[in-house]
C-alpha positions in Angstrom: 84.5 -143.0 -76.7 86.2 -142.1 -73.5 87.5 -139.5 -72.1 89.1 -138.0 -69.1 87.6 -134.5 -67.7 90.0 -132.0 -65.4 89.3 -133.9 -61.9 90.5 -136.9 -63.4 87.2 -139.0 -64.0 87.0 -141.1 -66.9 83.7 -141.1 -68.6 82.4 -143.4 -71.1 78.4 -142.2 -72.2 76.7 -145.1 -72.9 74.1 -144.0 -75.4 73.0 -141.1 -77.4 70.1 -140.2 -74.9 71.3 -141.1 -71.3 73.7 -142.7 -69.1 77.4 -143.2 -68.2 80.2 -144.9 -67.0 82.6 -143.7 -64.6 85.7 -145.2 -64.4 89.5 -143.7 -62.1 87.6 -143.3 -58.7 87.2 -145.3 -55.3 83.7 -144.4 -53.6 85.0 -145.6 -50.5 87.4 -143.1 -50.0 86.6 -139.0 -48.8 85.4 -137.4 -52.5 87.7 -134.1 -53.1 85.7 -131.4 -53.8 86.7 -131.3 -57.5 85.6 -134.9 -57.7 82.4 -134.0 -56.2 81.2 -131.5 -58.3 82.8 -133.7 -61.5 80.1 -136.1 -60.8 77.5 -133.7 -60.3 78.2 -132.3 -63.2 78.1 -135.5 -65.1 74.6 -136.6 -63.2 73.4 -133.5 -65.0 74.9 -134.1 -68.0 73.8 -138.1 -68.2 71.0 -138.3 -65.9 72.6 -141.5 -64.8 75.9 -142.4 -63.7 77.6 -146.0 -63.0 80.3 -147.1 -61.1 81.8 -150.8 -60.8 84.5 -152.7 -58.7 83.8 -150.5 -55.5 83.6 -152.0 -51.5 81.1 -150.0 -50.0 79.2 -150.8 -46.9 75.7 -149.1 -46.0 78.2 -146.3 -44.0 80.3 -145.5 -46.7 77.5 -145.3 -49.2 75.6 -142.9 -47.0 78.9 -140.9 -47.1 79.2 -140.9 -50.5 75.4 -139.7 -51.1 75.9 -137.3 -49.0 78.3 -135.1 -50.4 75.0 -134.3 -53.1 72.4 -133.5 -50.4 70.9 -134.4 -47.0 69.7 -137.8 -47.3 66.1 -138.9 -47.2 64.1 -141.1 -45.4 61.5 -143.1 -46.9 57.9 -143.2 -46.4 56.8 -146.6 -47.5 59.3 -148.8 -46.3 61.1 -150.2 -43.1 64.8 -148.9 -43.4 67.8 -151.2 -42.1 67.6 -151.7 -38.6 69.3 -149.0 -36.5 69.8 -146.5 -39.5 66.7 -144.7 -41.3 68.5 -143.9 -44.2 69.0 -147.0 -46.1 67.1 -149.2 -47.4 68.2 -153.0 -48.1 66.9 -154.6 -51.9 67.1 -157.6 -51.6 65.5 -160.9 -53.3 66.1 -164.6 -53.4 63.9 -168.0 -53.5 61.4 -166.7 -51.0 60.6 -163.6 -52.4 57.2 -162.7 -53.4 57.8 -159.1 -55.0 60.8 -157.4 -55.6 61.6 -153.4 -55.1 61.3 -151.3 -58.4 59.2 -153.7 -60.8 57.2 -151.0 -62.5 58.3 -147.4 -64.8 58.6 -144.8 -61.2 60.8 -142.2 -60.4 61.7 -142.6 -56.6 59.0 -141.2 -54.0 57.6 -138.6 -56.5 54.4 -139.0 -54.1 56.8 -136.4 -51.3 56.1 -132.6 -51.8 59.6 -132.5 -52.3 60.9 -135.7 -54.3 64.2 -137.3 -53.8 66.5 -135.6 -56.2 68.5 -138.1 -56.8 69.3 -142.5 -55.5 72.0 -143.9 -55.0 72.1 -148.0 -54.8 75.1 -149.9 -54.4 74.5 -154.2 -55.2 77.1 -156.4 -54.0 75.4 -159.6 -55.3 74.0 -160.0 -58.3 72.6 -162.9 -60.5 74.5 -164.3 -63.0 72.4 -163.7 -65.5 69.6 -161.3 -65.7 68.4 -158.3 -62.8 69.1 -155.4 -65.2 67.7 -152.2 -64.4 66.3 -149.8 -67.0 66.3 -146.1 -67.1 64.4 -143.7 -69.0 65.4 -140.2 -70.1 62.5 -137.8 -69.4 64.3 -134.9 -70.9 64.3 -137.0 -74.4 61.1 -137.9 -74.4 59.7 -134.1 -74.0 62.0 -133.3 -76.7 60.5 -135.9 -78.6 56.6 -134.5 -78.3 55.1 -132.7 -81.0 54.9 -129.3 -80.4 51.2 -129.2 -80.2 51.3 -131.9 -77.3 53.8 -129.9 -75.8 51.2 -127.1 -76.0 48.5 -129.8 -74.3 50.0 -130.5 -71.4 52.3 -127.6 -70.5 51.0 -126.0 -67.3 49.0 -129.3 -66.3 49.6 -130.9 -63.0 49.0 -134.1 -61.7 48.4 -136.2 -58.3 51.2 -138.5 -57.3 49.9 -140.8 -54.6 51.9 -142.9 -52.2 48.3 -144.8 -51.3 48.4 -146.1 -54.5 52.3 -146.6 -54.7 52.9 -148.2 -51.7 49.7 -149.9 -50.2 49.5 -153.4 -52.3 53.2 -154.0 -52.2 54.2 -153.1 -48.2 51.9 -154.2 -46.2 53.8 -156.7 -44.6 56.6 -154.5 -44.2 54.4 -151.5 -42.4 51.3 -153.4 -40.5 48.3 -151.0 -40.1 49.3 -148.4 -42.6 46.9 -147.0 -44.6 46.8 -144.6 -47.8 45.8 -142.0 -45.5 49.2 -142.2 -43.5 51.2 -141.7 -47.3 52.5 -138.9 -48.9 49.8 -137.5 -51.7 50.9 -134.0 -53.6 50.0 -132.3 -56.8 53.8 -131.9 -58.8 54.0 -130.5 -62.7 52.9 -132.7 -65.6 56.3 -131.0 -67.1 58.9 -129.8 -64.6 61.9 -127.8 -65.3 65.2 -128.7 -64.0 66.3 -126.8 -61.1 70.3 -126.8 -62.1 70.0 -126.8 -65.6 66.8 -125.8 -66.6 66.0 -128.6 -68.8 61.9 -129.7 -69.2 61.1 -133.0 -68.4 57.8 -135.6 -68.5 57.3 -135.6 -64.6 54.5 -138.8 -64.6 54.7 -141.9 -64.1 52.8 -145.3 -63.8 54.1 -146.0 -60.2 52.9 -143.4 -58.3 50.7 -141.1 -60.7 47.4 -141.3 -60.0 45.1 -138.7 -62.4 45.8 -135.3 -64.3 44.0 -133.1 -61.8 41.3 -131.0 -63.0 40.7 -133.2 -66.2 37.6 -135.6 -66.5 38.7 -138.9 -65.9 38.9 -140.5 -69.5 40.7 -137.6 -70.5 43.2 -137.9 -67.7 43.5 -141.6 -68.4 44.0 -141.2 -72.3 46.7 -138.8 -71.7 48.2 -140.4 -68.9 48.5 -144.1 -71.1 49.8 -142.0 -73.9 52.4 -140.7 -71.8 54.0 -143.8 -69.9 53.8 -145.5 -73.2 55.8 -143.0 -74.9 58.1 -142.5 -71.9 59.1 -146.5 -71.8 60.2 -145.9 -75.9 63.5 -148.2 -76.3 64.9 -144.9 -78.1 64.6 -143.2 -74.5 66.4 -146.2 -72.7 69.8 -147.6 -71.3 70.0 -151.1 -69.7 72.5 -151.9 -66.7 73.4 -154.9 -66.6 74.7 -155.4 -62.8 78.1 -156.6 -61.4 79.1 -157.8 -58.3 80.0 -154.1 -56.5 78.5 -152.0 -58.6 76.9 -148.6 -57.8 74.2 -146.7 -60.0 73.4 -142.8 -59.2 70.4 -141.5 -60.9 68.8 -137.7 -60.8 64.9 -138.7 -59.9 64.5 -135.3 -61.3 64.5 -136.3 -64.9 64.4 -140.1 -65.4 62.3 -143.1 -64.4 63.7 -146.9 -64.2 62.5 -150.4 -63.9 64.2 -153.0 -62.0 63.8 -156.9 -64.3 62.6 -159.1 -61.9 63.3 -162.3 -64.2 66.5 -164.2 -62.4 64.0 -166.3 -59.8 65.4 -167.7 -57.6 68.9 -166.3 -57.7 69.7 -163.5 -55.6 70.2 -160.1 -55.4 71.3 -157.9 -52.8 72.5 -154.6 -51.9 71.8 -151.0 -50.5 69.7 -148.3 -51.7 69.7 -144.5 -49.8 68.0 -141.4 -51.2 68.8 -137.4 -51.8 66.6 -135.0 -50.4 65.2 -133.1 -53.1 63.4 -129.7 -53.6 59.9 -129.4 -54.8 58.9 -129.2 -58.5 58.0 -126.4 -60.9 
């Protein structure tokens, strides 16, 4: 059902466990400062927001993202020439590999993680190029509280090496793992705005449970992404020409479908700093 809050936004949640439409507002235009902390609010209340039938550019999106933080630059990947803050997703016929493939949560390799992404597509397949997101707050509800128990003061290496290495080679000749963010973060992290707990792993950029033996890190690790990727946790986007998704890195991972070869896809992506996790 949907409904209108006091800045005017009209919101329809989109299931039980995460996600949102927003509907009664033009990106494009200077955000109000009631409007701005509307969506904040609801980014915190749905994890993930979306937005369709807007004309952005890559200016105009980085004004919108910035009303929620200083933007971030990436660490892994050449940025739009001219402007280190956006990032262009983009795949057609000659595309080998496309951006997002796997269960991540942006950069979670940074000492500080982005808090939250902001992509804006103004071509999508006619079929097919959905983008999944996973509610990490409901799966930690959803643990038993003995595994809660297990796991609750763990940590566990995030590694750009291994996140970035395979994939951008040709985009960043010479790098190495050694050039790449690698930092320790929670294996349960705690909201900073609404104090919240949250599964903080995840297959794209988690490496090992530090301080574990390895089969023990492994076991728990494979038991986490698989409960983490649950349907029950899930929404599914289905794209639109001009449509913009906002999702808090703090508390989700997604998964971009790579399965509309050789159509294209297209559009902007930029970042929000974030702050580190505890």
């Amino acid at each position: 059902m949907r409904f209108i809050n006091e800045s005017g936004l009209e919101i329809l949640p989109v299931t039980p466990a995460i996600g949102a439409e927003i509907f009664n507002i033009d990106l494009g235009q200077q955000l109000s400062s009631g409007q701005t902390l509307a969506i904040r609010q609801a980014l915190i209340d749905y994890q993930v927001l979306f937005f369709r039938d807007q004309q952005l550019d890559p200016s105009s999106l980085k004004a919108f993202a910035s009303h929620f933080g200083t933007l971030h630059v990436h660490p892994g990947v050449r940025a739009l020439e001219g402007d280190r803050e956006v990032l262009r997703i983009h795949a057609d016929a000659n595309s080998h590999w496309v951006s997002g493939e796997h269960w991540h949560s942006d950069v979670s390799c940074d000492a500080e993680p982005p808090m939250g992404t902001v992509l804006y597509m103004h071509t999508v397949p006619a079929t097919g190029g959905d983008t999944l997101f996973s509610s990490m707050y409901a799966a930690y509800r959803a643990l038993s509280p003995q595994f809660k128990v297990l796991i609750e003061g763990l940590t566990a290496t995030h590694d750009g090496g291994f996140g970035f290495n395979t994939r951008f080679t040709e985009q960043t000749p010479g790098k190495t793992d050694q050039l790449y963010p690698r930092h320790s973060h929670p294996v349960v992290r705690t909201h900073p705005e609404c104090g919240e707990k949250a599964i903080f792993v995840n297959p794209g950029f988690t490496t090992r449970i530090d301080g574990l033996p390895a089969d023990e890190s492994e076991a728990i690790l494979a038991f986490l992404y698989a409960h983490t990727q649950k349907p029950e946790f899930q929404v599914r986007f289905r794209w639109q020409p001009n449509s913009l998704a906002f999702w808090d890195n703090r508390c989700t991972l997604h998964r971009a479908i790579w399965d509309y070869f050789p159509q294209v896809r297209s559009g902007y992506r930029v970042t929000i700093q974030g702050d580190r996790p505890f």
